[in-house]
ZALOMI-565692 format. One record per residue (C-alpha): x, y, z; residue in one letter. Coordinates in steps of 0.25 Angstrom, whole numbers, padded with zeros to 4 digits, always signed. Example, Ala and Ser with C-alpha at 12.3 -4.5 7.8 and 13.67 -1.06 7.14 Angstrom:
! residues 2
+0049-0018+0031a;+0055-0004+0029s;
***
This chain:
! residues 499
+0000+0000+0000x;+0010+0011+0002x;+0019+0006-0011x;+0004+0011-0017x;+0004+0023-0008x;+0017+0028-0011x;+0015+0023-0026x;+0000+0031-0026x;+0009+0043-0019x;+0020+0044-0030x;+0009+0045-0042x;+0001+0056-0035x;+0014+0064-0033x;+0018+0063-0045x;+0004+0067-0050x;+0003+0079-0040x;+0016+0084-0043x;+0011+0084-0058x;-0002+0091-0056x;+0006+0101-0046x;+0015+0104-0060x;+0003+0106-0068x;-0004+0116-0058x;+0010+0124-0058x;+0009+0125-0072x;-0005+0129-0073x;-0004+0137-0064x;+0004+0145-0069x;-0004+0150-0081x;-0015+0160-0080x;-0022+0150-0084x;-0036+0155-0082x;-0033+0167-0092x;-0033+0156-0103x;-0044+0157-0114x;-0047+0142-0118x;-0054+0135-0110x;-0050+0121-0110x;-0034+0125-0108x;-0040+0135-0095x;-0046+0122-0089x;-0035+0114-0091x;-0027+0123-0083x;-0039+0125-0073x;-0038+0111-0070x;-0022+0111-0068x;-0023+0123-0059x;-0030+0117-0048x;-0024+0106-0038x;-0028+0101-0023x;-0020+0094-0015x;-0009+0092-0024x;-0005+0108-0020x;+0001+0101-0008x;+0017+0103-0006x;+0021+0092-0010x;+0024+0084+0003x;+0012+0089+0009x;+0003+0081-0004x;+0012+0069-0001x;+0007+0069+0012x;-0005+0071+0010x;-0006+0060-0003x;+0002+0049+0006x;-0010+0053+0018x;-0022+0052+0008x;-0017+0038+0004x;-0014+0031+0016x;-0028+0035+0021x;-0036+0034+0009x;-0043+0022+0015x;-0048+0028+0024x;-0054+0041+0018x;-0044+0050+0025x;-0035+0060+0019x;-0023+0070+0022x;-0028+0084+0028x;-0021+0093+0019x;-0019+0108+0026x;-0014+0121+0018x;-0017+0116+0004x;-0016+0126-0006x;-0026+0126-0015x;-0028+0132-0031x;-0032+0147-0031x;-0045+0147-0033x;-0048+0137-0023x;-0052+0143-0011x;-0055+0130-0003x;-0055+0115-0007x;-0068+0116-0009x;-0067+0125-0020x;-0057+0114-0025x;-0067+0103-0025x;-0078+0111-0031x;-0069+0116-0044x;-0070+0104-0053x;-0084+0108-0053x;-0082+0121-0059x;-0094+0130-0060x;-0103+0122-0052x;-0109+0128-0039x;-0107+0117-0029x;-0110+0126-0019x;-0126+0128-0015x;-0138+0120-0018x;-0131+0107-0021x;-0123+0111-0031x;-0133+0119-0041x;-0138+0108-0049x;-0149+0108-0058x;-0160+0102-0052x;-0159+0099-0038x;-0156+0085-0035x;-0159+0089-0019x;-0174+0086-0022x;-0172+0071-0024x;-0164+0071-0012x;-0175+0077-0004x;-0185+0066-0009x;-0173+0054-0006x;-0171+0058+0008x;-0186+0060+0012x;-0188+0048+0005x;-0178+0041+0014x;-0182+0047+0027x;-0196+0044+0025x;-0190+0028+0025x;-0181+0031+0038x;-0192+0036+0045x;-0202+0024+0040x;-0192+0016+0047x;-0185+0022+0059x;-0196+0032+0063x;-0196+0047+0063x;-0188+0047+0077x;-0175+0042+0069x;-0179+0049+0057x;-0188+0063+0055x;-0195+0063+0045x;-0193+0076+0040x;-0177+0078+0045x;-0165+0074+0040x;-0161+0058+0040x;-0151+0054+0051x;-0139+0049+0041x;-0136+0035+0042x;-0124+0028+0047x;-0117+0027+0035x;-0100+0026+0035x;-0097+0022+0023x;-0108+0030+0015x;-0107+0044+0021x;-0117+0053+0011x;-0124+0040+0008x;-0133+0041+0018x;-0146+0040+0012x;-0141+0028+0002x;-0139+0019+0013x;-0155+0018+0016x;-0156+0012+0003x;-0163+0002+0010x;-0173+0009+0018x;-0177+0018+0005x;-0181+0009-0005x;-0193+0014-0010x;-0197-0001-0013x;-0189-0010-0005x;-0195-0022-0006x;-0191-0022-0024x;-0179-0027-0026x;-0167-0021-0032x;-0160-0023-0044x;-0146-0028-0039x;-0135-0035-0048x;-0126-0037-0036x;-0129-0053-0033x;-0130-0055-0047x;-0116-0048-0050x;-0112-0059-0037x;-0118-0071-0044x;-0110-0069-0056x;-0098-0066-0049x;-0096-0052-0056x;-0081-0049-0055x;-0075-0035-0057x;-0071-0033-0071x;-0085-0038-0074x;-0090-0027-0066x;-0083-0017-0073x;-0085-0024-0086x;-0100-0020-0084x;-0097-0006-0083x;-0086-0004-0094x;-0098-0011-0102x;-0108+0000-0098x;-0099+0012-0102x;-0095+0004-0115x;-0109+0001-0119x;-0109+0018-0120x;-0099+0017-0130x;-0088+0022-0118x;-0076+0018-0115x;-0070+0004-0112x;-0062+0002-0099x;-0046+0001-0105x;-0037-0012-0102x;-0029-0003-0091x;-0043-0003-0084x;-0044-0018-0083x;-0029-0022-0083x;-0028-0010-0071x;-0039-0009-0063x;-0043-0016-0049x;-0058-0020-0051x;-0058-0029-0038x;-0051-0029-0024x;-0038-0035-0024x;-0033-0041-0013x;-0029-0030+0000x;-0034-0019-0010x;-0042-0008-0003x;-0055-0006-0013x;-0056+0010-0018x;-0063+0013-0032x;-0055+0020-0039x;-0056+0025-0056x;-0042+0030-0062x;-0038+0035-0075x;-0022+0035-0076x;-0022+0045-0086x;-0015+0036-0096x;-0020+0031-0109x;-0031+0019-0102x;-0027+0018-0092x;-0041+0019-0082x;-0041+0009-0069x;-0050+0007-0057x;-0050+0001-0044x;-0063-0006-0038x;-0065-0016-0028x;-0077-0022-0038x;-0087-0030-0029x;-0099-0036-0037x;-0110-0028-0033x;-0122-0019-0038x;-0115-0007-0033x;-0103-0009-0036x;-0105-0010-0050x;-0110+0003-0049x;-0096+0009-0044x;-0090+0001-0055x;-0100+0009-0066x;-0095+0020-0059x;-0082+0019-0058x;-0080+0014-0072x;-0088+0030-0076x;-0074+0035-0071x;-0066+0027-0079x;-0073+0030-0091x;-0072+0046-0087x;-0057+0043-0086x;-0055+0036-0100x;-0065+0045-0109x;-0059+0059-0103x;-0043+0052-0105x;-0041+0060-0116x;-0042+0074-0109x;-0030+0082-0105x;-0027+0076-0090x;-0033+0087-0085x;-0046+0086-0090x;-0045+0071-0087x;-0055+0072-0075x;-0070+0073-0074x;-0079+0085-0078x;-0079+0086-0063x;-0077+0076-0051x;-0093+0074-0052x;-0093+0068-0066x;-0083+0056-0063x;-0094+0054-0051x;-0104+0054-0062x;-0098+0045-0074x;-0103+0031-0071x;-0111+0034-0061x;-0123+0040-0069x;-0135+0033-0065x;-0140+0020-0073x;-0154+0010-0071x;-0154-0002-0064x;-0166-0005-0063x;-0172+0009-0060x;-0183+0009-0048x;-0187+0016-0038x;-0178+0009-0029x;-0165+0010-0039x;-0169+0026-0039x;-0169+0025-0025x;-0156+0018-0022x;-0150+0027-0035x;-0153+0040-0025x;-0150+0036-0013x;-0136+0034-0019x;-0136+0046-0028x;-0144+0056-0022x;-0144+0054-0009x;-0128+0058-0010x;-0129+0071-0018x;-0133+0079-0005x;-0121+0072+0003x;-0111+0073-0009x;-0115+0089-0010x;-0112+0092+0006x;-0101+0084+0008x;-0093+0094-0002x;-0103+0105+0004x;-0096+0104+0018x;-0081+0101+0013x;-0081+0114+0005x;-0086+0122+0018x;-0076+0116+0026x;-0065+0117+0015x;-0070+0134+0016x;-0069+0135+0030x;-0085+0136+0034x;-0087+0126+0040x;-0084+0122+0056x;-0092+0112+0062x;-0090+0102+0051x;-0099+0091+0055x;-0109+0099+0059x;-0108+0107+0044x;-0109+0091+0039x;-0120+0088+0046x;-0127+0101+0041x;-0126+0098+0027x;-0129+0083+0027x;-0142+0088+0035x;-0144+0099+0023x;-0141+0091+0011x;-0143+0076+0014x;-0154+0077+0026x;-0145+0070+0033x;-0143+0073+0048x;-0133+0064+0058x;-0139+0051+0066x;-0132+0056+0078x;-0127+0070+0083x;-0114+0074+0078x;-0106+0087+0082x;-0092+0092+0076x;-0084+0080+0083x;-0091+0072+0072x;-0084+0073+0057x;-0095+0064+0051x;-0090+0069+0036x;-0078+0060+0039x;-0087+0050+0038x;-0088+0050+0022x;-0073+0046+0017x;-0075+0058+0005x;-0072+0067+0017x;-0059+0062+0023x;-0057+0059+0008x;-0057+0074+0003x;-0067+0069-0009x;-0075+0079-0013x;-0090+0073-0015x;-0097+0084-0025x;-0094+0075-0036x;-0104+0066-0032x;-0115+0077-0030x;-0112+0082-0045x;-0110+0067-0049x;-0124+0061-0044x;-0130+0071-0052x;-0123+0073-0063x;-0125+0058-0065x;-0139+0059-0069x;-0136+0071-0078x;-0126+0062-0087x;-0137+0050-0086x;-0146+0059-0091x;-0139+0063-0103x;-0132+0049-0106x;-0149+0045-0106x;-0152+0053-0116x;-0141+0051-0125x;-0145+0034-0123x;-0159+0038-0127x;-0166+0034-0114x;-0179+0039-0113x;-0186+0038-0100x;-0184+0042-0086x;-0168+0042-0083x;-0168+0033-0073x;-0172+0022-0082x;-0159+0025-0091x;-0148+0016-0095x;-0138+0020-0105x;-0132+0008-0109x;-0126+0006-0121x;-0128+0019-0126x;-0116+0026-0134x;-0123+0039-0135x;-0122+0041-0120x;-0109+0036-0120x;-0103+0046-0129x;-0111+0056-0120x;-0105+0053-0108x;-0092+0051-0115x;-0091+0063-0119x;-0095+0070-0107x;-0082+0060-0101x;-0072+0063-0111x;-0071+0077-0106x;-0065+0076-0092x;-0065+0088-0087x;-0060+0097-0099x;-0074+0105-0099x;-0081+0111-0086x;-0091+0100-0082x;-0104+0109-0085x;-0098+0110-0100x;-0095+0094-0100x;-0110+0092-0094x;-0117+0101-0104x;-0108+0094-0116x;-0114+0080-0109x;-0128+0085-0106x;-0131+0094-0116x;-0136+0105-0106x;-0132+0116-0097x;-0119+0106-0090x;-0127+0109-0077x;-0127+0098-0066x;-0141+0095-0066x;-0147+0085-0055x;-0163+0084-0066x;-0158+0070-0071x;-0155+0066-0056x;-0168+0071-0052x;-0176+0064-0066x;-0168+0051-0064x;-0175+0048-0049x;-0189+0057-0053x;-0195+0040-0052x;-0189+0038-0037x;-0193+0054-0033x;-0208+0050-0037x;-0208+0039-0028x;-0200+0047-0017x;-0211+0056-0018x;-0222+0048-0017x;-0217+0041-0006x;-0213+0053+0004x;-0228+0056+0004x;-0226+0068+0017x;-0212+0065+0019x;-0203+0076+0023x;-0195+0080+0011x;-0182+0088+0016x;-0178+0088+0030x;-0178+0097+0043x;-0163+0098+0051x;-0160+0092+0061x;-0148+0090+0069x;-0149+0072+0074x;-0156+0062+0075x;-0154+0047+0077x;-0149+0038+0067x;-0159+0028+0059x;-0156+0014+0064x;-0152+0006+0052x;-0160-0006+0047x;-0158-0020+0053x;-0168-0027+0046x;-0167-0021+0031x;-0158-0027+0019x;-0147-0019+0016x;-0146-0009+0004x;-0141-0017-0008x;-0132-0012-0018x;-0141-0004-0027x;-0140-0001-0041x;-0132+0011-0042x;-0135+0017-0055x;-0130+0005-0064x;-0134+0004-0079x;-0146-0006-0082x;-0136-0013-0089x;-0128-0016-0077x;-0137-0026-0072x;-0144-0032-0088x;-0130-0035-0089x;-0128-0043-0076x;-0141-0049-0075x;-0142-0055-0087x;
***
């Protein structure tokens, strides 16, 4: 392990010292003066750098502390970092590769407002919690004590899949003990996937992939999921733990959406070699498909889609006030947004001895999480367009773009672009429209599962009153577990394997 560390360590020195040559030089130029456009952005992108400003020992210090504790979602408190002019905090940082976009303020200034689904969901889950534990556990009009929830931090309402079926007695579709009974093995896995991208006329994965890439858990290997480009000629890899599940296909679909980012955009300058902004990578492969496409599939679709938005919007919300110096009671601050955005309030009372954001790893980790805000919605957007161009007609929940190369040279096209344009100009070439983030196909996608929310609230509460506690639901004894759900796989998927 620490030949790897040290191995790891050299590379990325040698990479920093590069970029740090490449910002000297760029910085150099009035480079903002500079009439053409695309040499300006080249140069905007080479002017900006984070931590790899630190003094050199100082940036080995911190690289050798990062990877030592990676494992257990720590990282090197960094003091006196210097940052680009025209930065004026690391928040300022996080929020550039988003350019124009006010992140700041009613969630982000979609179009549409995706909050109103949000409402519907979480009324529609309390309802169900108080059904079960009565209105001393739960009020019936304030916010839902959060769950025990370690390893799902921000995921919250997803884990009561099971108490919030609409109809929990149909069965769901669920290709896991079927993948078990044929003994699915990894590559087959990923086979699948490669075959749904390919069947859109995109690309293939390259030998490098296959030869190079750890696709199952090798003995006294810890299991990360990782996607790279090496930035030379094909060579793409991936490292996976693969499991034979539902689910996990999904993160492989997923996963396999950033390696097909990575070889279509190969051809830009390096610096363009990146995605429009953090959010599309988030939103290539993870666009929504049809499973079988029910009340219950909606359901399970939102809990794990729009449930998070809120959580993914604040998280970043209360790290860019702590990175500007406004905030002082930081638990107290969390708890005040999770209550605001998420109706979400703490099972037991907590006070500033408590650091309960710890608990959710992108934290200690330093990962910003608006990526998953813009993703989640922006997926629907892209689903949208890639439906038209497939010829769907009918209701988008219902769409399954397989096999259709007129989608596939939309959405290539869209990837080959890295981030050579500012995202609103690459989502207008895509979408044919303004290049606005627009939550409307989100909201038409689950219009089925809204009707029935609606109709089954009857005189519920919608929105919550504040409240500071209250006691924590008990968690079911008697009830099944959630199973792995279908996680916006294509129809296909499961033709395939079922068959």
């Amino acid at each position: 392990m620490e030949d790897l560390l040290r191995r790891i360590f050299v590379e990325g020195q040698r990479y920093t010292d590069f970029r740090k040559e490449m910002w000297l030089q760029a910085t150099s130029f009035a480079w903002k003066n500079l009439t053409d456009p695309l040499v300006r952005r080249q140069f905007q992108k080479l002017a900006v750098l984070d931590d790899d400003l630190l003094p050199k020992e100082e940036h080995a210090e911190f690289f050798r502390i990062a990877a030592e504790m990676e494992d257990i979602y720590s990282q090197a408190k960094v003091d006196n970092l210097s940052l680009e002019p025209g930065f004026n905090d690391r928040g300022e940082l996080w929020r550039g590769p988003y350019e124009s976009l006010t992140l700041e303020g009613r969630n982000g200034r979609t179009v549409g407002d995706p909050s109103a689904v949000y409402l519907e969901m979480h009324a529609y889950v309390r309802m169900k919690l108080v059904k079960l534990y009565g209105e001393e556990v739960v009020k019936p009009d304030g916010p839902i004590p959060a769950p025990p929830a370690r390893q799902h931090v921000g995921r919250e309402l997803e884990i009561l899949q099971d108490i919030s079926r609409p109809f929990p007695d149909k069965q769901d579709v669920d290709i896991t003990p079927e993948m078990v009974r044929r003994n699915l093995t990894a590559i087959q896995m990923f086979k699948i996937s490669e075959d749904f991208f390919t069947s859109l006329g995109m690309k293939r994965m390259t030998p490098e992939f296959w030869h190079y890439s750890v696709l199952e858990k090798q003995e006294a290997m810890k299991c990360y999921t990782f996607a790279w480009t090496l930035c030379a000629d094909d060579d793409f890899r991936m490292m996976h733990c693969s499991v034979p599940t539902q689910e996990d296909l999904a993160l492989v679909h997923h996963m396999m959406g950033n390696i097909q980012y990575y070889q279509h955009y190969a051809n830009q300058l390096d610096v363009f070699q990146y995605g429009a902004n953090p959010g599309f990578h988030e939103a290539i492969g993870g666009s929504p498909g049809v499973v079988e496409a029910d009340i219950n599939f909606l359901m399970s679709m939102a809990l794990e889609k729009i449930a998070f938005l809120p959580f993914s919007y604040l998280i970043d919300l209360w790290r860019w006030d702590i990175f500007r110096g406004s905030v002082d009671n930081l638990n107290d601050r969390w708890w005040q947004l999770r209550q605001q955005y998420q109706g979400l309030c703490p099972p037991v009372r907590r006070s500033e001895n408590d650091f309960d954001p710890g608990a959710n790893n992108h934290v200690p980790g330093n990962s910003p999480q608006i990526r998953h805000f813009f993703s989640y919605i922006l997926q629907f957007q892209l689903q949208e367009v890639l439906c038209r161009e497939a010829g769907h007609v009918g209701p988008l929940h219902t769409c399954d773009i397989y096999g259709s190369h007129a989608a596939g040279d939309k959405l290539a096209g869209l990837l080959r672009l890295g981030s050579s344009m500012p995202w609103q100009d690459a989502l207008a070439r895509m979408t044919g429209g303004s290049g606005k983030l627009d939550a409307r196909p989100l909201l038409n996608y689950f219009a089925p599962l809204r009707r029935h929310i609606r109709d089954s609230l009857g005189n519920s509460t919608v929105g919550w009153t504040p409240a500071t506690t209250t006691s924590a639901p008990r968690q079911p004894s008697a009830r099944t577990p959630a199973t792995n759900r279908p996680r916006g796989l294509s129809t296909r998927y499961h033709l395939k394997i079922n068959k």
